[in-house]
C-alpha positions in Angstrom: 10.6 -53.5 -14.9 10.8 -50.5 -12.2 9.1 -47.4 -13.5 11.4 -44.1 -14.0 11.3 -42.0 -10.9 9.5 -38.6 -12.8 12.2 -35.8 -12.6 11.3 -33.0 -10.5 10.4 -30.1 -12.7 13.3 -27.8 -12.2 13.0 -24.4 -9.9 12.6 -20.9 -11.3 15.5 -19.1 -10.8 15.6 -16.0 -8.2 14.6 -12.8 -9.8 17.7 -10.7 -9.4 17.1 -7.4 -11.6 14.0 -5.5 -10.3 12.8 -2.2 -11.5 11.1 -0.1 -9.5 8.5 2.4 -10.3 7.7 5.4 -8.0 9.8 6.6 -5.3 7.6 8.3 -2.8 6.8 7.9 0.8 6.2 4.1 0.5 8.1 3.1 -2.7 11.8 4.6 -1.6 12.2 2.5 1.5 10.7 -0.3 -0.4 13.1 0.1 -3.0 15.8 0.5 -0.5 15.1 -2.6 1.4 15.2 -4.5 -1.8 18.7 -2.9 -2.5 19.5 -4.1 0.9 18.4 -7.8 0.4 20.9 -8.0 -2.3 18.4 -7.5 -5.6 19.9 -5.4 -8.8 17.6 -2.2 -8.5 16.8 0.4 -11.0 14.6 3.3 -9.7 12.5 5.3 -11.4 10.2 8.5 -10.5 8.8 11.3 -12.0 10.7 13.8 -9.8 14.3 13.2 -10.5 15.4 14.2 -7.0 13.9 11.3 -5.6 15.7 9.0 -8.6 18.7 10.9 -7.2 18.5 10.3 -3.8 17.6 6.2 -4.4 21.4 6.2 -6.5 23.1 7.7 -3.2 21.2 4.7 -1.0 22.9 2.1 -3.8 20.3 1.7 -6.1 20.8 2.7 -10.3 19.1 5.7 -11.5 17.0 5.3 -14.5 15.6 8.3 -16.3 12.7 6.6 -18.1 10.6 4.0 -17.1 11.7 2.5 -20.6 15.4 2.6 -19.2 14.3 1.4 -15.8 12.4 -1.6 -16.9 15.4 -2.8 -19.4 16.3 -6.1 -18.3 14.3 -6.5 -15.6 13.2 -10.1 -14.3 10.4 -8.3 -11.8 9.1 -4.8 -12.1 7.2 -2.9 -9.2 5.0 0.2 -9.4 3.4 2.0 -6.7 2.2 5.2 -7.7 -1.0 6.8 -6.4 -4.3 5.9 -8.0 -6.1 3.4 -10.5 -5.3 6.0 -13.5 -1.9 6.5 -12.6 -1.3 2.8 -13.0 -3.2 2.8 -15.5 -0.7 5.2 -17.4 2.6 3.6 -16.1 1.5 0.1 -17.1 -0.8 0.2 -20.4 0.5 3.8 -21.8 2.3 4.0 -25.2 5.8 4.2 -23.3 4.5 2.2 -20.2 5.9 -0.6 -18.8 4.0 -3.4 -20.8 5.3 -1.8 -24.0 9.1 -2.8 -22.9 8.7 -5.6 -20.6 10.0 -9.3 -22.2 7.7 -11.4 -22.0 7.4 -13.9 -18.6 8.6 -10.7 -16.8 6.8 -10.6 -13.0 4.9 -7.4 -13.1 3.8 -6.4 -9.3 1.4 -3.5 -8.7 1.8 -2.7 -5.0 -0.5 0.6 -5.3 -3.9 1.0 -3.9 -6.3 0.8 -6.2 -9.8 -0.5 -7.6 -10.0 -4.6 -7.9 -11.7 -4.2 -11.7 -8.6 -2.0 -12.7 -6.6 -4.6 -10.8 -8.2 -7.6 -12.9 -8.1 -5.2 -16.2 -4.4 -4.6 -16.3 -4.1 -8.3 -15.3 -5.6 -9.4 -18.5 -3.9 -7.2 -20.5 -0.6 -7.6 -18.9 -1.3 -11.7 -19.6 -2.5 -11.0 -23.1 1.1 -9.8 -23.7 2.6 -13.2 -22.1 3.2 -10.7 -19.0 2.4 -11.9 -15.1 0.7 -9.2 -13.5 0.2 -9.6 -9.6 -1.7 -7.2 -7.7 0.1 -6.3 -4.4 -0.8 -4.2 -2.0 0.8 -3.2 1.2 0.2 -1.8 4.8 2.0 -1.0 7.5 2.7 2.4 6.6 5.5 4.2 6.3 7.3 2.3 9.6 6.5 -0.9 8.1 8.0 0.2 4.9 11.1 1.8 6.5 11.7 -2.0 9.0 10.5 -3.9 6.1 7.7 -5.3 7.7 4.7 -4.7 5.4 1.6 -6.9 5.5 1.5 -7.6 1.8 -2.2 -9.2 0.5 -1.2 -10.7 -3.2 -3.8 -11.4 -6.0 -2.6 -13.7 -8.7 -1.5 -17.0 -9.7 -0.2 -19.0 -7.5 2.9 -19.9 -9.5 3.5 -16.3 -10.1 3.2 -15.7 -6.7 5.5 -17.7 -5.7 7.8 -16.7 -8.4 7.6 -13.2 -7.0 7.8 -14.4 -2.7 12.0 -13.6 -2.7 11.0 -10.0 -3.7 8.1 -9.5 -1.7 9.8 -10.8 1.3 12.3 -8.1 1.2 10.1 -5.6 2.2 7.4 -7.6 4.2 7.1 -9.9 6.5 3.6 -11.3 5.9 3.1 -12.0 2.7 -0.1 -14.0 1.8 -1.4 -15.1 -1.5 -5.3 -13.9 -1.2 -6.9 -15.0 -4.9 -6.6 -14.2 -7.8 -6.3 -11.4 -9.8 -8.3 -7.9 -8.1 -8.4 -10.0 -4.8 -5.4 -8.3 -3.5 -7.0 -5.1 -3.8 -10.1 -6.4 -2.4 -8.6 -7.2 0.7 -6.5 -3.8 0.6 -9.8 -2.3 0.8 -11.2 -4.0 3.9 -7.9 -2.8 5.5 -8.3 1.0 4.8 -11.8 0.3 6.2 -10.9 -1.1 9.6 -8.2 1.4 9.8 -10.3 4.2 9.2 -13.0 2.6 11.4 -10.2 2.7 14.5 -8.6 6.0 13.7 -12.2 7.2 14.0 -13.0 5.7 17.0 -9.5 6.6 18.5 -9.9 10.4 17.8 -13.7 10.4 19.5 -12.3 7.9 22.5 -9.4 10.7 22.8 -11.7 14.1 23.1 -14.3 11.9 25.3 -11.4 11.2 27.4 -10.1 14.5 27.6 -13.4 16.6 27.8 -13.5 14.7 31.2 -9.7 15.5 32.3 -8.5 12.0 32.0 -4.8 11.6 31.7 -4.9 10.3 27.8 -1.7 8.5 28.3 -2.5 6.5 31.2 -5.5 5.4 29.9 -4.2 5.1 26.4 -2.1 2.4 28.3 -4.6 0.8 30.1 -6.5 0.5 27.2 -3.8 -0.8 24.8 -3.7 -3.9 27.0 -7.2 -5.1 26.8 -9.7 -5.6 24.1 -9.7 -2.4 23.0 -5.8 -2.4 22.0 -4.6 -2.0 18.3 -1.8 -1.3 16.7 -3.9 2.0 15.3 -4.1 2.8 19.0 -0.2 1.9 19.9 1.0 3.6 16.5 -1.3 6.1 15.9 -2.3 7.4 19.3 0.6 9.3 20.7 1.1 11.2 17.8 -3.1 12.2 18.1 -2.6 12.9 21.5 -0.1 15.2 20.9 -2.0 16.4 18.0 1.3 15.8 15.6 0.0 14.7 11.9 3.2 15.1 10.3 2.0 12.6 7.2 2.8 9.3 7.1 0.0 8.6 5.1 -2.1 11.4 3.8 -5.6 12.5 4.7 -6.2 13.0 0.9 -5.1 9.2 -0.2 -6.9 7.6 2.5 -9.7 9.6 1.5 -9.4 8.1 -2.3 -9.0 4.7 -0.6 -12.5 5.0 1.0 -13.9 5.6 -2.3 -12.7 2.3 -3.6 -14.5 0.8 -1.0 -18.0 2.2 -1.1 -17.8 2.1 -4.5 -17.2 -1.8 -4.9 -19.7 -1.9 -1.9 -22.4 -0.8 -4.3 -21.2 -3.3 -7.0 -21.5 -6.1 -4.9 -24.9 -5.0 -2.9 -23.4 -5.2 0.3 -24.4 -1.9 3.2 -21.4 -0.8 4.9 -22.9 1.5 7.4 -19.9 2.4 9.0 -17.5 2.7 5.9 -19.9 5.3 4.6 -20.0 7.7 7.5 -15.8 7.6 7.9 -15.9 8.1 4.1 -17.8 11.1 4.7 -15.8 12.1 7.7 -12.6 11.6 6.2 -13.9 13.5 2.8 -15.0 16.5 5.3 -11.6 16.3 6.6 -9.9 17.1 3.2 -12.7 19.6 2.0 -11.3 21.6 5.6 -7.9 21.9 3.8 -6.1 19.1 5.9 -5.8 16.9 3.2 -2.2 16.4 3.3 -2.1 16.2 7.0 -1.9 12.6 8.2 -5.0 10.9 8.1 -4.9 10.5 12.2 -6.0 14.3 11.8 -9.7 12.8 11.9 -9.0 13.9 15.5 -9.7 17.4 14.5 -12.9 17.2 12.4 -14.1 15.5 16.2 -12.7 18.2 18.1 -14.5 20.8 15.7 -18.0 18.7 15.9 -17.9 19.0 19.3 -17.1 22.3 19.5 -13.8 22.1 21.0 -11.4 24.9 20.3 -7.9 22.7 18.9 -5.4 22.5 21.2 
């Protein structure tokens, strides 16, 4: 007697309705893009201009995050800091006091991995699947839907969520799980840091002995010393333009997540500690909401350069 060929456990359907929680810099072309790929989009932000102005791009205006999340099969927040989500997702009119169970909750902002892992529970607790998802690329990637996206969670749920995540990026790696998408997030804003640093000192060393920056911004850009911090970034610095793509102030909060799970894990992070302090410096000079390229000028003033 031939044994029964096992049927194929059927495939979760395609989210299709996805709220969409904070509408800044990042979150409106996100949200966008998402409209673009076809997904049923409600926005929500605190400021209802922005609300507004996601409507006019073909999105559906919500006026509550209770009204946004309604329905939903996925719902994405990215709003500024570990308290904020903390508000948006536990509070009393939050988003895990109206989601149905089973609904994909994805927490794209940059935060701490224990907050990340704490909401996780919670959110699972309440038959909820919480991923942690954070992004960069910036505000170009978000715009060309091309954000490096670093996913902590289950793998099932992951892969629930890839159709909406691959609307707005275009590497999008499960990392571990819960809080290990914030973990890595954190090692980015490091290395970023670390080059815009090194960028900014390369830049006045350069100019201090009348090199032409671009020509040598070239030259360098094709050997080892190339990066896209370097391609992206170093026009603008050379230029000194720091219209914000992404502030001083947040990349200065971003540090902080670093050293601080740097001291809960006992590892010394040289490096992340002096750019912490630089970038800190930076914000305590009032240039907080420049963009965080502006390092260049906290060189310029340490070596006594008058800004151009």
């Amino acid at each position: 007697m031939t044994a029964a060929t096992p049927t194929p456990p059927a495939e979760e359907p395609r989210p299709s309705r996805v709220a969409f929680i904070g509408l800044g810099t990042m979150g409106m072309p996100m949200a966008v893009n998402l409209v673009k790929a076809g997904f049923q989009v409600t926005g929500y932000n605190r400021s209802p201009q922005k609300t507004e102005r996601f409507a006019a791009q073909g999105g559906a205006a919500a006026d509550s995050v209770a009204a946004a999340v309604r329905g939903a099969d996925a719902v994405i927040t990215i709003v500024p800091d570990s308290p904020d989500v903390e508000a948006v997702l536990l509070g009393a009119d939050g988003v895990f006091a109206h989601a149905a169970p089973g609904t994909l909750v994805i927490d794209m902002s940059t935060i701490r991995p224990d907050t990340a892992r704490a909401v996780a529970d919670e959110g699972a607790a309440r038959g909820l699947r919480v991923l942690d998802a954070p992004v960069s690329g910036g505000e170009p990637g978000a715009i060309e839907g091309t954000l490096s996206i670093m996913v902590g969670g289950a793998e099932a749920d992951v892969q629930a969520a890839r159709p909406v995540l691959e609307a707005m990026g275009s590497t999008v790696v499960r990392v571990g799980p819960s809080g290990a998408g914030q973990t890595v997030k954190a090692a980015n804003q490091l290395i970023v840091a670390g080059n815009i640093q090194l960028v900014a000192e390369a830049l006045v060393f350069l100019e201090a002995h009348g090199v032409d920056t671009e020509r040598a911004c070239t030259v360098l850009g094709g050997g080892l010393a190339g990066s896209t911090v370097l391609n992206r970034k170093g026009p603008a610095m050379r230029e000194r333009s720091f219209q914000p793509s992404f502030r001083a102030e947040l990349h200065h909060k971003d540090l902080g997540i670093v050293t601080a799970a740097a001291r809960e894990a006992g590892v010394a992070l040289p490096v992340a500690t002096l750019v912490a302090q630089f970038m800190g410096a930076l914000k305590a000079q009032g240039h907080g909401d420049l963009d965080h390229s502006a390092l260049l000028l906290l060189v310029e003033r340490l070596s006594g350069r008058a800004p151009r």
